[in-house]
Residue, then its C-alpha position, 0 to 999 in steps of 0.5 A: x832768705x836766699x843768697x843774693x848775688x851781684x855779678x861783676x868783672x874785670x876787664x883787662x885794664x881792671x875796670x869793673x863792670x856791673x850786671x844792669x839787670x836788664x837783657x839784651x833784645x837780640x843776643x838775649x845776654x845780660x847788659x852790664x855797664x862799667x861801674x862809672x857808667x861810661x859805657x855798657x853792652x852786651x856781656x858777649x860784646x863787652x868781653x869781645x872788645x874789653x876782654x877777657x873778662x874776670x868773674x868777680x862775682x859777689x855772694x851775700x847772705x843774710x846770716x850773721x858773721x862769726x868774729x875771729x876765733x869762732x864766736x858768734 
């Protein structure tokens, strides 16, 4: 199975913001939310009014993890 990959960031006061999965009409830009869904917009709008955003992107895989020292 492929890596999943959830996309988040940080605002300047540290909130996080969550992809929503879903685009926005006119700026074609992925709509992301804070995580408390207070708010949420286009990732240019967010990042001009909230920003600079900080990528805190998550990477999952499907492969089992190793225990300290190497041992599967």
């Amino acid at each position: 199975m492929s890596p999943s990959i959830i996309q988040v960031w940080a605002d300047r006061h540290s909130r996080v913001w969550v992809d929503t999965g879903r685009v926005h009409r006119e700026s074609k830009q992925p709509i992301i939310e804070l995580l408390n869904g207070e708010a949420s917009g286009a990732l240019g709008w967010v990042n001009a009014q909230f920003g600079p955003l900080q990528n805190l992107s998550l990477h999952s895989t499907n492969e089992s993890r190793r225990a300290p020292g190497g041992t599967p």
